[in-house]
N, CA, C and O atoms as a DFTB+ gen file, in Angstrom:
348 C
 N C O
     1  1      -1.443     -16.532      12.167
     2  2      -0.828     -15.235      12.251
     3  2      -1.810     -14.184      11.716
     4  3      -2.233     -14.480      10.598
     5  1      -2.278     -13.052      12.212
     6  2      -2.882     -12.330      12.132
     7  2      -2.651     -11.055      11.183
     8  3      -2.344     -10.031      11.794
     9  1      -2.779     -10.924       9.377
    10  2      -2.232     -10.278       8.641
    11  2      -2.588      -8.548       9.393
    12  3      -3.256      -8.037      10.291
    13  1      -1.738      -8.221       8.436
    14  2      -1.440      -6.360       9.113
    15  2      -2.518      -5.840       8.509
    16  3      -3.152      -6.658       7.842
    17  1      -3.058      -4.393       8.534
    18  2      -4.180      -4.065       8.385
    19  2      -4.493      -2.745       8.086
    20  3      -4.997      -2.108       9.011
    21  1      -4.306      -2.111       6.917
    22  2      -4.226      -0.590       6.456
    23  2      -5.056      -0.256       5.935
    24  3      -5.692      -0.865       5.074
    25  1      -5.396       1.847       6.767
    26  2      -5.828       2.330       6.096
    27  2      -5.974       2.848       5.051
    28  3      -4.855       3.014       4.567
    29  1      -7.050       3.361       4.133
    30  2      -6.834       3.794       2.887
    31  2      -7.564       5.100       2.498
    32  3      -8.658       5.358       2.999
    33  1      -7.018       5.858       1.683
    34  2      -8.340       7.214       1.977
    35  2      -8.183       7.924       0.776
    36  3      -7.157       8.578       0.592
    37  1      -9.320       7.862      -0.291
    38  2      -9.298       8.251      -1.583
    39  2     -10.215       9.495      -1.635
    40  3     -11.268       9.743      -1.047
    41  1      -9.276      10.397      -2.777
    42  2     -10.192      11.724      -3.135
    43  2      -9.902      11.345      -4.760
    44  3      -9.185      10.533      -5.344
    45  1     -11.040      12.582      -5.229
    46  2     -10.704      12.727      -6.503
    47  2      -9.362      14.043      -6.282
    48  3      -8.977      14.745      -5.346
    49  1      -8.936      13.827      -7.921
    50  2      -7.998      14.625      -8.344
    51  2      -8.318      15.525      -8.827
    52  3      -9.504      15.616      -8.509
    53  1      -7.951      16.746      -9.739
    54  2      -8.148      17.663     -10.175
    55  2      -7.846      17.113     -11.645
    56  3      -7.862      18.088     -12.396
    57  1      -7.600      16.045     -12.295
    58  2      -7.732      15.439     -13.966
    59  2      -8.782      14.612     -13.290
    60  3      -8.796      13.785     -14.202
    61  1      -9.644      14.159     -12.479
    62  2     -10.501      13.404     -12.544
    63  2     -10.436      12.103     -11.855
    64  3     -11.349      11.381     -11.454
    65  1      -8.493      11.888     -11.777
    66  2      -8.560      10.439     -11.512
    67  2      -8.709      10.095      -9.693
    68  3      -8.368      10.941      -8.866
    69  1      -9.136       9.050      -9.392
    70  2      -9.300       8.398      -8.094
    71  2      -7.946       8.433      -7.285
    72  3      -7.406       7.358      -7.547
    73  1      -7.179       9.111      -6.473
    74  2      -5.826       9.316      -5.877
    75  2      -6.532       8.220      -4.754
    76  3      -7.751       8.250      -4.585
    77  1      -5.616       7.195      -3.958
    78  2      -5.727       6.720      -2.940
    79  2      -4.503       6.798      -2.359
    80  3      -3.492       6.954      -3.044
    81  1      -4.464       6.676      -0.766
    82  2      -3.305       7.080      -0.303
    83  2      -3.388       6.201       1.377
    84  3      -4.330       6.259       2.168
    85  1      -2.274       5.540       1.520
    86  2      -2.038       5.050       2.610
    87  2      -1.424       5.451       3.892
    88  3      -0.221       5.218       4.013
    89  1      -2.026       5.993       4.829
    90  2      -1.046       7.329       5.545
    91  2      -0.674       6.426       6.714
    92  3      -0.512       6.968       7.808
    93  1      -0.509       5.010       6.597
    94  2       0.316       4.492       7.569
    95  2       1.853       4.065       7.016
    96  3       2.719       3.739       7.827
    97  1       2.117       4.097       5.555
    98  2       2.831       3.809       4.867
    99  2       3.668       5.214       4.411
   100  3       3.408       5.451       3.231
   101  1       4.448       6.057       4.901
   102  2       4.433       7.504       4.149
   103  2       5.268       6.901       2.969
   104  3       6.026       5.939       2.843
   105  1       4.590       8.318       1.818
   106  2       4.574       8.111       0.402
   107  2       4.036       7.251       0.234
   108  3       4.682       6.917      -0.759
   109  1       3.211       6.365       0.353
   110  2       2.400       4.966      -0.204
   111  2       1.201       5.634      -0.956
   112  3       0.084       5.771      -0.457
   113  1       1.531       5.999      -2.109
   114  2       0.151       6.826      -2.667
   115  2      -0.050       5.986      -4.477
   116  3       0.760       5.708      -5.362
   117  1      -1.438       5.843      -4.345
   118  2      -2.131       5.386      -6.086
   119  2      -2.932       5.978      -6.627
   120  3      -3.160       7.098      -6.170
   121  1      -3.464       5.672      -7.434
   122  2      -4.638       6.200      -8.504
   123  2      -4.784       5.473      -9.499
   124  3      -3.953       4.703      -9.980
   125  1      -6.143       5.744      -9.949
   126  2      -7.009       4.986     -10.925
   127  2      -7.624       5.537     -11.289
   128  3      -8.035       6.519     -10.671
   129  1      -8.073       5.195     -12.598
   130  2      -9.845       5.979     -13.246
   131  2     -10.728       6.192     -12.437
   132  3     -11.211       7.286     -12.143
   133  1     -11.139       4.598     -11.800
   134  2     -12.214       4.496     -10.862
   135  2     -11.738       4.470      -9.432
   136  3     -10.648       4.664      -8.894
   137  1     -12.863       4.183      -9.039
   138  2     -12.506       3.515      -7.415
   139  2     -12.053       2.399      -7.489
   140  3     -10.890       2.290      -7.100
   141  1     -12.698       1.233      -7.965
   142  2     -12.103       0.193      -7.787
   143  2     -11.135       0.022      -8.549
   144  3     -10.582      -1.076      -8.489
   145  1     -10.654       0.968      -9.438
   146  2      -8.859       0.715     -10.045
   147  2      -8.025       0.938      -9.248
   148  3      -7.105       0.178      -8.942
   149  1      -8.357       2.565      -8.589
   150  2      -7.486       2.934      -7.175
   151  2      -7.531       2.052      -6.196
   152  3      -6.596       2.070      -5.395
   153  1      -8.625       1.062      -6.014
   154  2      -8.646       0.485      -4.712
   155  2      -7.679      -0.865      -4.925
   156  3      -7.301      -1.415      -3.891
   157  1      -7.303      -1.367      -6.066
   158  2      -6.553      -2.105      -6.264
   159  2      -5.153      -1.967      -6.458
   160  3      -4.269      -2.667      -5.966
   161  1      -4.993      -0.638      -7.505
   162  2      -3.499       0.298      -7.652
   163  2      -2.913      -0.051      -6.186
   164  3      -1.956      -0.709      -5.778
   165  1      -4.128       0.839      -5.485
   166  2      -3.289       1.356      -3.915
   167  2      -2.960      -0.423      -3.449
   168  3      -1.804      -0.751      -3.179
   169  1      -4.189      -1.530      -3.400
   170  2      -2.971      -2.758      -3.140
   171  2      -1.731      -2.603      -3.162
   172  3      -0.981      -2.140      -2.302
   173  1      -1.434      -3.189      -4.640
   174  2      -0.367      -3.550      -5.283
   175  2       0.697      -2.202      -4.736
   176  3       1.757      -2.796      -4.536
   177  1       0.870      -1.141      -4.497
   178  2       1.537       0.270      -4.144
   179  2       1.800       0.000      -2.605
   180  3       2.923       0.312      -2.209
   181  1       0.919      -0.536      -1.684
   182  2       1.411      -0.879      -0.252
   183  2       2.379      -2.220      -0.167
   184  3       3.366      -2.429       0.539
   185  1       1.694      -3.084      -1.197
   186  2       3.021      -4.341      -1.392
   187  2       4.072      -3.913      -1.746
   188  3       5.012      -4.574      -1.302
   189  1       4.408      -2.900      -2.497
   190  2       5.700      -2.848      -3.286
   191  2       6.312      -2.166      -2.091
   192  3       7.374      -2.668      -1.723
   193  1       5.749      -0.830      -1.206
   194  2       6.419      -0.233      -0.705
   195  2       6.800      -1.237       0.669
   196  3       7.937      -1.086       1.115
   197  1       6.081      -2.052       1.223
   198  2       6.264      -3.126       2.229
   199  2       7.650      -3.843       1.737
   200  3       8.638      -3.621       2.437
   201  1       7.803      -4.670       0.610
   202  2       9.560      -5.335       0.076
   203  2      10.511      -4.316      -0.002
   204  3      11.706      -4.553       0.171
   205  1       9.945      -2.850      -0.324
   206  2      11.296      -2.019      -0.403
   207  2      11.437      -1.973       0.667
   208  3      12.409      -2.642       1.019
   209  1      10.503      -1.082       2.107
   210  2      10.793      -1.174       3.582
   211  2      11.768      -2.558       4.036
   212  3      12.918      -2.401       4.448
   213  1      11.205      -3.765       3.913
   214  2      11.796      -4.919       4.356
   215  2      13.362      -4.979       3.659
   216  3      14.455      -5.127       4.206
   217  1      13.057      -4.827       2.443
   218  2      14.879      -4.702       2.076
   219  2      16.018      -4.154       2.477
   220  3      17.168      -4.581       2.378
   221  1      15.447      -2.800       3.113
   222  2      16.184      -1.987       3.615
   223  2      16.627      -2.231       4.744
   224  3      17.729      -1.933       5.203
   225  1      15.580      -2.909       5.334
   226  2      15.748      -3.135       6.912
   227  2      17.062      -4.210       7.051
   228  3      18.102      -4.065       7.693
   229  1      16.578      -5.428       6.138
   230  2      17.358      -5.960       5.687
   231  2      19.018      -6.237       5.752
   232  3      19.760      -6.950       6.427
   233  1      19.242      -4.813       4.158
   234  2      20.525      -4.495       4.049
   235  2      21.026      -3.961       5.010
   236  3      22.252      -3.885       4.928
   237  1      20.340      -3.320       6.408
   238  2      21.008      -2.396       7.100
   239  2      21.438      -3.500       8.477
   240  3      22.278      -3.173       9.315
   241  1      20.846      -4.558       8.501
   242  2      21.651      -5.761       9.605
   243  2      22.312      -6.381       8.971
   244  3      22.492      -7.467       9.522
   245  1      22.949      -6.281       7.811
   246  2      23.328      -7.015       6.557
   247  2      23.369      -8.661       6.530
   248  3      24.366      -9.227       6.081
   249  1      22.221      -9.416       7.039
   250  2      21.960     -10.805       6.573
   251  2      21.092     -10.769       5.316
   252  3      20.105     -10.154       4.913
   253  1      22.001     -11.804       4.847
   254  2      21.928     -12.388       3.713
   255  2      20.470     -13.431       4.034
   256  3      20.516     -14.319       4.886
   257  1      19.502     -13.209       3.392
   258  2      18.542     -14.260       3.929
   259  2      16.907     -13.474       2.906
   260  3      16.952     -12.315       2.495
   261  1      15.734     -14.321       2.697
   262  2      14.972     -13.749       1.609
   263  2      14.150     -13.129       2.605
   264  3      14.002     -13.176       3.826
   265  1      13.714     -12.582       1.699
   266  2      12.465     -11.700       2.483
   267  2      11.235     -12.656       3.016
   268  3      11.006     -13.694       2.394
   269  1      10.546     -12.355       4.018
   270  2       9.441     -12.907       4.168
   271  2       8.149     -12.881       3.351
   272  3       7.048     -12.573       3.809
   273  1       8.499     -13.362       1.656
   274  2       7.141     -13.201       1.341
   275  2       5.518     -12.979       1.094
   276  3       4.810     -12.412       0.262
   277  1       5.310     -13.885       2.501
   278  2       4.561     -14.043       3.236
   279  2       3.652     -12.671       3.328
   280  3       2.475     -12.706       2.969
   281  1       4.286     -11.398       3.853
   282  2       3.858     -10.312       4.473
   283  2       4.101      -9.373       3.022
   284  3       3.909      -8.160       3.101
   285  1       4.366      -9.751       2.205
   286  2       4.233      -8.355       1.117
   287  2       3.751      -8.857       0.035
   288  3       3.884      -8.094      -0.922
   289  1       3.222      -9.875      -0.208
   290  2       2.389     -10.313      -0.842
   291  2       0.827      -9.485      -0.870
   292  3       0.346      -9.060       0.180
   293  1       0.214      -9.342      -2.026
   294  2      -0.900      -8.484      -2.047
   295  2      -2.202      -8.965      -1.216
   296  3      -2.789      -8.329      -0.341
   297  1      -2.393      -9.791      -1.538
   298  2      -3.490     -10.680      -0.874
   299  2      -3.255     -11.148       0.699
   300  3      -4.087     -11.809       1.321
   301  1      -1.924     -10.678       1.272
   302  2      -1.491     -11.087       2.730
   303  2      -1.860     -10.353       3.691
   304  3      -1.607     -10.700       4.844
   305  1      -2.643      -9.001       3.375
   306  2      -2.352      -8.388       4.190
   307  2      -3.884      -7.636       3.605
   308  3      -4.255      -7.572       2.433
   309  1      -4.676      -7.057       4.971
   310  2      -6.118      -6.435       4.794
   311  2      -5.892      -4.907       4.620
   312  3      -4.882      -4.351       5.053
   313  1      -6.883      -4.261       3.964
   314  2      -7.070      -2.872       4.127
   315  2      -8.401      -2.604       4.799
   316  3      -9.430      -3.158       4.413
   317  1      -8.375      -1.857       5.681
   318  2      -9.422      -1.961       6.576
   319  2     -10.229      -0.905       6.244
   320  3     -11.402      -1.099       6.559
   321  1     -10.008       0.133       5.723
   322  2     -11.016       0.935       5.236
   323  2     -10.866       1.764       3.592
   324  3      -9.826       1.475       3.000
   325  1     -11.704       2.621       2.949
   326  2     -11.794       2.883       2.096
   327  2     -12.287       4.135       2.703
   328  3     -13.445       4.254       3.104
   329  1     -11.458       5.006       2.763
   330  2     -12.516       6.440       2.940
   331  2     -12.335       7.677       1.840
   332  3     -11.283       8.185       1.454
   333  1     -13.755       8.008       1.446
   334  2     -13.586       8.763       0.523
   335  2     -13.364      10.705       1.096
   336  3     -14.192      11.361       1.728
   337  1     -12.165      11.114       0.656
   338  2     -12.072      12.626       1.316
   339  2     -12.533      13.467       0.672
   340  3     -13.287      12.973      -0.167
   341  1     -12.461      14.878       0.594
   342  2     -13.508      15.932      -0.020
   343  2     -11.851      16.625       0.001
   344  3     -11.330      16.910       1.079
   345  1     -11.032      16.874      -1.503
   346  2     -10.054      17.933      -1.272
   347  2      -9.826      19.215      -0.612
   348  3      -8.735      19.777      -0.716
C-alpha cells in the first residue's frame, strides 16, 4: 500500500521560531526552535490531525469499529517536501 504524501512549507516567525505548515491538511500548522524541531513538530501535528479527521468521519457513519492505525501513525505516512517561505 502506497503511504500518503504531504506537503510542508516552513517560514520563520516574528519570535524567531520555525512555523511549519501543512496546506493539504487545513489548520495542520507547527513550530520549533529549529528546522528540524519544526520538521518533526509538523510530523507528529499531521498525525494527530489525520485520527481527529478519521474520528469524525467515523462518528458521522456511526460504526463502532477502531481506527485504522495504520495511516495516522507518524512514521506511516511521507512528507514530500520541506519548503522554506520568505514571510
Amino acid at each position: 500500500m502506497k503511504r500518503p504524501v504531504f506537503n510542508v512549507y516552513l517560514k520563520k516567525g516574528v519570535d524567531g521560531f520555525i512555523i511549519a505548515e501543512c496546506p493539504e491538511i487545513p489548520g495542520c500548522m507547527s513550530q520549533g526552535r529549529t528546522i528540524d524541531e519544526a520538521k518533526a513538530n509538523i510530523k507528529e501535528a499531521i498525525s494527530a490531525c489525520l485520527s481527529v479527521i478519521l474520528e469524525d468521519h467515523l462518528d458521522k457513519q456511526r460504526k463502532t469499529r477502531k481506527l485504522p492505525c495504520g495511516l495516522i501513525e507518524k512514521d506511516r505516512f511521507e512528507v514530500s517536501s520541506f519548503e522554506m517561505v520568505a514571510l
